[in-house]
C-alpha positions as CSV (number, residue, x, y, z in Angstrom):
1,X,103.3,143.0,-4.3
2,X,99.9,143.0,-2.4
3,X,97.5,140.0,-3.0
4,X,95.7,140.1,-6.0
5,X,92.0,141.0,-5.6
6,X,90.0,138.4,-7.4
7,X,86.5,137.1,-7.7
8,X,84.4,133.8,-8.8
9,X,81.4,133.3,-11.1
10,X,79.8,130.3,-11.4
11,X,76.1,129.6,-11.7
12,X,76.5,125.5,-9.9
13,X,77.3,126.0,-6.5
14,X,79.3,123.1,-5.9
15,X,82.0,124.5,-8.9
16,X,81.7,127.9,-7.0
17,X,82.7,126.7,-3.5
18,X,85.7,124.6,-4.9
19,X,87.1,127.8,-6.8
20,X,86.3,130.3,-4.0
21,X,88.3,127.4,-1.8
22,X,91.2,127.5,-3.5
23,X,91.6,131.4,-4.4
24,X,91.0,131.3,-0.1
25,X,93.6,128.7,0.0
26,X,96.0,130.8,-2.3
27,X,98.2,133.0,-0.4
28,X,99.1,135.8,-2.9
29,X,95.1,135.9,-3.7
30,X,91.8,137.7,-2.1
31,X,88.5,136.8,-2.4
32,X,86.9,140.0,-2.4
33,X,83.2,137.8,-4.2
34,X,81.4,135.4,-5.5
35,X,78.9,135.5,-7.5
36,X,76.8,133.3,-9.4
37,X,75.8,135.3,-12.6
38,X,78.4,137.3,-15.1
39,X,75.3,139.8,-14.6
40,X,75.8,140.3,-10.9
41,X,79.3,140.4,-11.5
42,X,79.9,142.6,-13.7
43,X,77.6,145.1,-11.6
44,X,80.2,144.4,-8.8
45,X,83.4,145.2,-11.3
46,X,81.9,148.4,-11.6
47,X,82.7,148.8,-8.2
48,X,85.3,147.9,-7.0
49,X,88.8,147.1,-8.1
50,X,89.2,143.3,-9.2
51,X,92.6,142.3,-10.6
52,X,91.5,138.7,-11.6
53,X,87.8,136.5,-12.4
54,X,88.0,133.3,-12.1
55,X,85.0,133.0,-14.6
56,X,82.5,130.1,-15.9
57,X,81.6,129.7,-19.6
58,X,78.0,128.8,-19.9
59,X,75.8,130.7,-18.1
60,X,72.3,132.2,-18.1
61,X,71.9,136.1,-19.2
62,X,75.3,136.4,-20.2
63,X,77.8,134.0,-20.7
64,X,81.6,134.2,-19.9
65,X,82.5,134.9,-23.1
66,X,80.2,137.7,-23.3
67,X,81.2,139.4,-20.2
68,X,85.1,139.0,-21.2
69,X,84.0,141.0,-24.5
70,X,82.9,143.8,-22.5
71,X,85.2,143.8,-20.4
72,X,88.0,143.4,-23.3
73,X,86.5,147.2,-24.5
74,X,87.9,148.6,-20.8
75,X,91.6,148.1,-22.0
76,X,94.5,147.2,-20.3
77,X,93.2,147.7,-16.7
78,X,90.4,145.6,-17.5
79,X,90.4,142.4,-14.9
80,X,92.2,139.6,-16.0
81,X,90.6,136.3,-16.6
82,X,90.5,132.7,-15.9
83,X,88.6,130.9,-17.4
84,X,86.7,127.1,-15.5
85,X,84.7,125.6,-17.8
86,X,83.3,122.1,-18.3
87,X,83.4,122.5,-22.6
88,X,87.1,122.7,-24.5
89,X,85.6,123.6,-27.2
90,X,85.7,127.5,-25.8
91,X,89.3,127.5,-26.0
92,X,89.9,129.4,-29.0
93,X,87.0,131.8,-27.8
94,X,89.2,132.2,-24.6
95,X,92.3,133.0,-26.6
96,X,90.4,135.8,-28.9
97,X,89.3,138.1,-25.5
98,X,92.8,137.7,-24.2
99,X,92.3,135.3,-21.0
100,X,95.4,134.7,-18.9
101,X,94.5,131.0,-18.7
102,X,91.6,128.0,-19.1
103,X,90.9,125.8,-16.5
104,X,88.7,122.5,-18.1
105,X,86.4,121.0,-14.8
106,X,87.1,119.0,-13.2
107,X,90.6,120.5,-12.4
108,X,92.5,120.1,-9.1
109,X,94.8,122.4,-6.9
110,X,98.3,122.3,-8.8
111,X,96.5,123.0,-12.1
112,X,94.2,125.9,-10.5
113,X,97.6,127.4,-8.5
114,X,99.4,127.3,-11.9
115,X,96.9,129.4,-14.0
116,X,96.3,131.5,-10.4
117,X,100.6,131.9,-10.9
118,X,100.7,133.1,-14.4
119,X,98.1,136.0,-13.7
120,X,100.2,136.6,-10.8
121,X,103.3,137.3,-13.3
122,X,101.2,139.1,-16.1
123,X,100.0,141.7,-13.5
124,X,103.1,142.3,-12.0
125,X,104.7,142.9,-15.5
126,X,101.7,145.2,-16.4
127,X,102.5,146.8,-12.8
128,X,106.3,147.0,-14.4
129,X,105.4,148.3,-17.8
130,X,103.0,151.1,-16.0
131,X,105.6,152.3,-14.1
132,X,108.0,151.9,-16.7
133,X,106.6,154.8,-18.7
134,X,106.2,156.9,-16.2
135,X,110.5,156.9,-16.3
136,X,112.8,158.6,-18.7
137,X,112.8,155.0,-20.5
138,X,109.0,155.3,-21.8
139,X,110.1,155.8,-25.6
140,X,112.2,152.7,-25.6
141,X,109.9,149.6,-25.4
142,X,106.1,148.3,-25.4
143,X,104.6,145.2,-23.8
144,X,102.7,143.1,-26.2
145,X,100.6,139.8,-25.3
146,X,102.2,137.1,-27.3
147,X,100.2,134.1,-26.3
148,X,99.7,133.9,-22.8
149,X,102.4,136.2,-21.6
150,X,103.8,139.5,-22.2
151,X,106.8,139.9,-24.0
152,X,108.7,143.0,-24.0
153,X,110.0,144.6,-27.6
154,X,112.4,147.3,-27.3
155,X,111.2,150.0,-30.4
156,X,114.8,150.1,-31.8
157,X,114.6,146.0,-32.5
158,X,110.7,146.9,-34.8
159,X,111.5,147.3,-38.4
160,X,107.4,147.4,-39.0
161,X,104.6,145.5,-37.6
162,X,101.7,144.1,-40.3
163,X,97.8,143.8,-39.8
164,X,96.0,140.6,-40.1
165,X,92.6,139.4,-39.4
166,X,93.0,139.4,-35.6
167,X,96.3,139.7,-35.1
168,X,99.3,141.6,-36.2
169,X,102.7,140.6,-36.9
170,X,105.8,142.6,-35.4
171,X,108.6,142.2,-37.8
172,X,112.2,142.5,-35.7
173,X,115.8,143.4,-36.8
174,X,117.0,140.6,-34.4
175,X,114.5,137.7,-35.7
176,X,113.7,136.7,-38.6
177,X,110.1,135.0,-37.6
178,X,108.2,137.4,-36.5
179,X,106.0,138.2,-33.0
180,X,102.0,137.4,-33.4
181,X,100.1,139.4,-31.0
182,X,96.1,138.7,-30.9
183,X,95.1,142.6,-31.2
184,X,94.3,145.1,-33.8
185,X,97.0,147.3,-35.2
186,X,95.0,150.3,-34.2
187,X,95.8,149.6,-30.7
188,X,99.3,149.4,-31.2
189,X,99.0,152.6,-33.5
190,X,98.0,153.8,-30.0
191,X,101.0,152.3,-28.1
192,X,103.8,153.1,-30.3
193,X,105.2,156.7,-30.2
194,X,103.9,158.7,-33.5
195,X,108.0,160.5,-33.3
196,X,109.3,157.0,-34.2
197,X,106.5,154.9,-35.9
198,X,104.1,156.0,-39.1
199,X,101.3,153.9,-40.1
200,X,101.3,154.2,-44.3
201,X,98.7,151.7,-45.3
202,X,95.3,149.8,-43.4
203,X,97.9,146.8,-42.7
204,X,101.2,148.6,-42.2
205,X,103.2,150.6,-39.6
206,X,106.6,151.2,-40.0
207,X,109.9,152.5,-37.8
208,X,110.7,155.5,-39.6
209,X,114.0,155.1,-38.6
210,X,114.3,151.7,-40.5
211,X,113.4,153.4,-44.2
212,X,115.8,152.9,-46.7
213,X,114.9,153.9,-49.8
214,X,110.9,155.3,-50.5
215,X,109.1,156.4,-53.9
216,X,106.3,158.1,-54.4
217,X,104.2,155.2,-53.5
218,X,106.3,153.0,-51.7
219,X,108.7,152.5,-48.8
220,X,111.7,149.8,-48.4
221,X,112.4,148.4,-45.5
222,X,115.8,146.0,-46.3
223,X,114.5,143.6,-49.1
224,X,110.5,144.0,-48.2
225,X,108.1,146.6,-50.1
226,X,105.4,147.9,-48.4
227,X,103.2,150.2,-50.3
228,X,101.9,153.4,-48.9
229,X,97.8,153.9,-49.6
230,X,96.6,157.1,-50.9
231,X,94.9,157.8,-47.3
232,X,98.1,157.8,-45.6
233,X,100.1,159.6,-48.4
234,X,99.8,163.2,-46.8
235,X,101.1,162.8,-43.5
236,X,104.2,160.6,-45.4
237,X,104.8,162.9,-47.6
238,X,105.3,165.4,-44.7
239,X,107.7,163.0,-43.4
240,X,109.4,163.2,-46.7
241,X,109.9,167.0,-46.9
242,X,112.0,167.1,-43.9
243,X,114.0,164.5,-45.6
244,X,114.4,167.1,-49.1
């Protein structure tokens, strides 16, 4: 795997030249800039290809947060980011826009090399999982961020995955307590293959292969009920009349 490409944004120039330092210092990383405004940086993402931002929290214009926000609308190929940040109390924030790590200042070289390491792993599975459905696998399994890794669920193991607030619970055959991914189950609507998975309500998908019994406005899966709402009840119920 080639180095990844990575930049640092920082408006205190002392916080700047230590993070630039180490990503310099980091064999299987490139400093390709440095910048000290998410403005100018996020002019420079448009680019040019950066695979991880190394990326302070309170700045003028446009915080980190916000620039992770817009960059969280770009998807999966979005730059990863790592978060350096004087103030804890961003943490949660961090979590929400799917950041690979956060680094509180002042932090050293081991703590900086170990949240450099796990975006180091996270791309390299994305880099899997891309060219993983390009094979004659691609219907089998999807990559979901389950904290701060990616954890691979094979389709056969989903009996049906539920919507909450911000996150969405995958329900498995082989688990009992379910997977709690922060996204919205419209994006995995998008992920899972529409041959195998039907969503029937605003807070339900489920495997089609999994049904056992339905009614007219419901659908068992084992001992769990999950109702299907009028808006969906068309497309079912054209999922039912290959069944009759």
């Amino acid at each position: 795997m080639n180095a990844l490409e990575c930049i640092a944004v920082d408006d205190e120039p002392l916080a700047l030249g230590l993070v630039c330092a180490f990503i310099e210092k980091t064999p299987f990383l490139n400093l390709s800039g440095r910048y000290s405004s998410a403005v100018e940086a996020l002019q420079a993402i448009n680019n040019k290809h950066v695979d991880v931002i190394f990326l302070d929290i309170q700045m003028p214009d446009l915080t980190g947060i916000e620039l992770a926000r817009v960059l969280e609308k770009a998807g999966t190929r979005a730059p990863r980011i790592i978060f350096t940040t004087a103030f804890n109390q961003y943490a949660l924030d961090g979590f929400r826009v799917d950041a690979i790590d956060y680094l509180l200042k002042p932090f050293n070289y081991e703590e900086f090399l170990r949240a450099a390491s796990k975006a180091q792993a996270y791309v390299e599975l994305l880099q899997k999982a891309s060219a993983a459905s390009n094979t004659d696998n691609k219907d089998e399994y999807l990559f979901l961020k389950v904290e701060y890794q990616l954890v691979r669920i094979a389709y056969d193991d989903i009996l049906y995955t539920e919507g909450l607030k911000d996150y969405v619970k995958v329900h498995l055959k082989s688990d009992p307590k379910p997977i709690l991914s922060l996204t919205s189950l419209k994006a995995l609507e998008e992920k899972l293959p529409s041959s195998k998975f039907m969503r029937v309500h605003r807070s339900f998908i489920v495997n089609l292969d999994k049904i056992g019994a339905v009614t007219r406005n419901t659908i068992q899966i084992g001992s769990i009920t999950i109702p299907v709402s009028d808006q969906y009840k068309e497309n079912f119920s054209q999922f039912l009349s290959k069944w009759m």
